[in-house]
C-alpha positions in Angstrom: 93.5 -7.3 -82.3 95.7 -8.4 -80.2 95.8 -5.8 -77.8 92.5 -6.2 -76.7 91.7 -7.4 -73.7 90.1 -10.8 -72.4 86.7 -9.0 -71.0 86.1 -8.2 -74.9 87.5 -11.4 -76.7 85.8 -13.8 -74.4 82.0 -12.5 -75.5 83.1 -12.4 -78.9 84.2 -16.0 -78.9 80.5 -16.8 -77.1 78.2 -15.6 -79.4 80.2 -17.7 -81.8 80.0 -20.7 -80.3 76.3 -19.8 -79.9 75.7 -19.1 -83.5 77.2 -22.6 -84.2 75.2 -24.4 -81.7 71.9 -22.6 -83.0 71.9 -21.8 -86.8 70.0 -20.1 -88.5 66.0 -22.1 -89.9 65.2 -22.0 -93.1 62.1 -22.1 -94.8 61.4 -25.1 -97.3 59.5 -24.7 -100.4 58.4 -27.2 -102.7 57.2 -26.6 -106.1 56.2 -29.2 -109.0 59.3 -27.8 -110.9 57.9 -28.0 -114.3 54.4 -27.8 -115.5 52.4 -28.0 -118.8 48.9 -26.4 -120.0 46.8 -25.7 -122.4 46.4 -22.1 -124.1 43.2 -20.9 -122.8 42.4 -22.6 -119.0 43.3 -22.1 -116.0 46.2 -23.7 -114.1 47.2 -23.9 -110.6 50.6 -22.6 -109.4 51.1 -25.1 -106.6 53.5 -24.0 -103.7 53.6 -25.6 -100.2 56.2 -25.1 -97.4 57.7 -25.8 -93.9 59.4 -24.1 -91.0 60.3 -24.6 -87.9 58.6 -21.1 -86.7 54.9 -21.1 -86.3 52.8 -19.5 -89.1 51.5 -16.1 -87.9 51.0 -12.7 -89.1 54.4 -12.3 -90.0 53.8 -14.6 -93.1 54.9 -13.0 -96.0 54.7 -14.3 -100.0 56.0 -13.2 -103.1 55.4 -14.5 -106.5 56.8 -13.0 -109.7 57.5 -13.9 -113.0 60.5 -14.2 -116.0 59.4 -15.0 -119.3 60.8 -17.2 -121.0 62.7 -15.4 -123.8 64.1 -13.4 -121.6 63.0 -10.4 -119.9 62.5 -8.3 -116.5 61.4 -10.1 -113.2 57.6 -9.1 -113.4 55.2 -8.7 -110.1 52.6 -11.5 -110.2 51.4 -11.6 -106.2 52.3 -10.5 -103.2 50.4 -12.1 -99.6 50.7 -10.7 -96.2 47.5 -11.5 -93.9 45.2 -10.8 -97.0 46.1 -11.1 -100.4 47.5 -8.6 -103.1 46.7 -8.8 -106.7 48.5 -7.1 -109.2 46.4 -3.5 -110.2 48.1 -3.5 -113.7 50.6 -5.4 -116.1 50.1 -8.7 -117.8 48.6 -10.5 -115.0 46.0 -8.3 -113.6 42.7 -9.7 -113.0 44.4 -12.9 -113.8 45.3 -14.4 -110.4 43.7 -15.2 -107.7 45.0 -16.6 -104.1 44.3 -20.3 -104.1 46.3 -21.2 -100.7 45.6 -21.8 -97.0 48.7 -21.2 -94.8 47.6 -22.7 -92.2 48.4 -25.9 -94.1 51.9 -24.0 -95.2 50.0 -24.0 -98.7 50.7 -20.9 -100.3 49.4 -21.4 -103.9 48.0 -19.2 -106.5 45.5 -19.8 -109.8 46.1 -18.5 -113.2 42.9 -17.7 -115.4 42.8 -17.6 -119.0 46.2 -18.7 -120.1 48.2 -17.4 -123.0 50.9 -18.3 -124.6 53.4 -15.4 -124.0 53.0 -16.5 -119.8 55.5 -19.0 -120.5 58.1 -18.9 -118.5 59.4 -19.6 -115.1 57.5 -18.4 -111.7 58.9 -18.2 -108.2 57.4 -18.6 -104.9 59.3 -17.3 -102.0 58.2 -17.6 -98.1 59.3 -16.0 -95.3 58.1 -16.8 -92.0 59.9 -14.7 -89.7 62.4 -15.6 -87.5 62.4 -18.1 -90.5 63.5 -15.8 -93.4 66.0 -17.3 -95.4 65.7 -20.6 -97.5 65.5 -21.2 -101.4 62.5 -20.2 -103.7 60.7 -22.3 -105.5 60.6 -22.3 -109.3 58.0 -23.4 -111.5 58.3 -23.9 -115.3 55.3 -23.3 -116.9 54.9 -24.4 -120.7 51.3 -23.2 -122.5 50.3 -25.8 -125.4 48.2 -25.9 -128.0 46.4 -29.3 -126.7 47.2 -31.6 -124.2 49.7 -35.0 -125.5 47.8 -37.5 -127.8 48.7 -40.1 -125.2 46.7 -38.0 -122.7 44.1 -37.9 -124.9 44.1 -41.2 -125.7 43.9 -42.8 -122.1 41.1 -40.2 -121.4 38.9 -41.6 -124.1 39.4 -45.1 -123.2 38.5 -44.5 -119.8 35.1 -42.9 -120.6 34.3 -45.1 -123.2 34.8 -48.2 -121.0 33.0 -46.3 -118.1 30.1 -46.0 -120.7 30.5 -49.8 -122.0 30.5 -50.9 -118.6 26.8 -48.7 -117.3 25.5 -50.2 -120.8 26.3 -53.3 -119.9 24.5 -53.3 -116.2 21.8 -51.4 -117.7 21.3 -54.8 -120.3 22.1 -56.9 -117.4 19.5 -55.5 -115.2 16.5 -55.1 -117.3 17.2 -59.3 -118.8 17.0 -60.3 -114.8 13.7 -58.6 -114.3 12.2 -59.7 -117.8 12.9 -63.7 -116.8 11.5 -62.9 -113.3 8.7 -61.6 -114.6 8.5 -64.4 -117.3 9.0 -67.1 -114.6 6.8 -66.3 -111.6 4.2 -65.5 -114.6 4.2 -68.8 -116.3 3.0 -70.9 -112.8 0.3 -68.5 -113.2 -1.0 -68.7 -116.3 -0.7 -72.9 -115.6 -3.1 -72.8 -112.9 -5.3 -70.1 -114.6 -5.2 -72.7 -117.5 -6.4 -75.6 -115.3 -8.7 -73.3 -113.4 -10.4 -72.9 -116.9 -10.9 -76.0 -118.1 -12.6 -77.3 -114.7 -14.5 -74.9 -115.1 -15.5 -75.5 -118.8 -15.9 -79.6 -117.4 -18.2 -78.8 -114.8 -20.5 -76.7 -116.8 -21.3 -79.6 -119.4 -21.7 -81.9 -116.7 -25.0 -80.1 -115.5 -26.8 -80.1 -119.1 -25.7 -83.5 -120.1 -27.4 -85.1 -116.8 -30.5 -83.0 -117.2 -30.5 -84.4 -120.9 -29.9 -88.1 -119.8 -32.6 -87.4 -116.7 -35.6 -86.0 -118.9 -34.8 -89.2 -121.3 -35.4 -91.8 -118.5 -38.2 -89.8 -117.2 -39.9 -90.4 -120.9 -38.7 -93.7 -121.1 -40.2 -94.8 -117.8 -43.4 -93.1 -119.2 -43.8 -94.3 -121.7 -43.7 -97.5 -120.1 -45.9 -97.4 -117.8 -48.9 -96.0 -120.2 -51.3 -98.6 -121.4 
């Protein structure tokens, strides 16, 4: 080493500087971390990231699989400019590509859950020149049902959402029944008062034409000899 010569040293000592003025980017991921489901639906594996390179062709994603008691690393999905589904193994026709990387979303959807894909999955980007970076882990736990306490809240909810339409509903149809009532009951007044003028007038005419053809005898009677 130390018989080489300054021409050689001095490069050397250059692209060090240079590799310590410009490090390496990395690509971020982020994962929910842990996740819960129930045995039979679907579930989304949610994975976004960021780099500092521009998302191009050279997007590549890997997803695999380690169950939970142990196990091989097992091939879930592979993207490169169009997806990749598994042709065989546990998950095939299971998953289905569910990102946009335009949006550095790179997430996948997992049909028809069972219990034995418990376990953890990894998501791992590389966007070249970005390439290196940690993957993200998911921890995915199949139930039998969801919590009571999920349960719980979800029947409240709809059964106030259902109190509350009733409610309007009853609200609505009272207005409208006393608007009815009231605009109806001035009209039924003067139909009332209509009526009985009406009823007035008519025994007017026969009562004069009585007490007219009575003076009309009277006054004959009279005047006969």
């Amino acid at each position: 080493m130390y018989g080489k010569s300054p021409a050689r040293v001095l490069p050397l000592l250059l692209s060090l500087q240079l590799t310590a003025l410009c490090p390496t980017a990395a690509v971020e991921i982020y994962t929910s971390g842990a996740l819960e489901a129930v045995n039979g639906t679907d579930v989304r594996l949610k994975c976004t990231f960021s780099s500092f390179a521009p998302v191009g062709d050279a997007l590549t994603v890997t997803w695999n699989f380690r169950p939970r008691d142990g196990g091989r690393e097992q091939f879930v999905f592979y993207y490169h400019m169009d997806p990749f589904r598994p042709m065989s193994g546990r998950f095939k026709d299971r998953v289905v590509w569910d990102g946009n990387p335009e949006r550095y979303d790179v997430s996948i959807l997992l049909w028809k859950l069972q219990f034995d894909d418990n376990g953890t999955y990894t998501c791992q980007v590389k966007n070249p020149p970005d390439v290196d970076g940690v993957i993200g882990t998911i921890r995915l736990s199949v139930v039998h049902t969801v919590p009571f306490s999920e349960i719980y809240f979800l029947a409240v909810a709809i059964g106030s959402a259902c109190a509350l339409m009733i409610i309007i509903v009853i609200v609505v149809v009272l207005f409208q029944h006393f608007r009815k009532k009231r605009w109806a009951d001035p009209a039924d007044k003067a139909e009332g008062t209509k009526s009985k003028k009406k009823r007035r007038n008519s025994t007017k005419g026969p009562r004069f034409l009585f007490m007219w053809k009575r003076m009309r005898i009277f006054e004959d009677s009279i005047s006969t000899p």
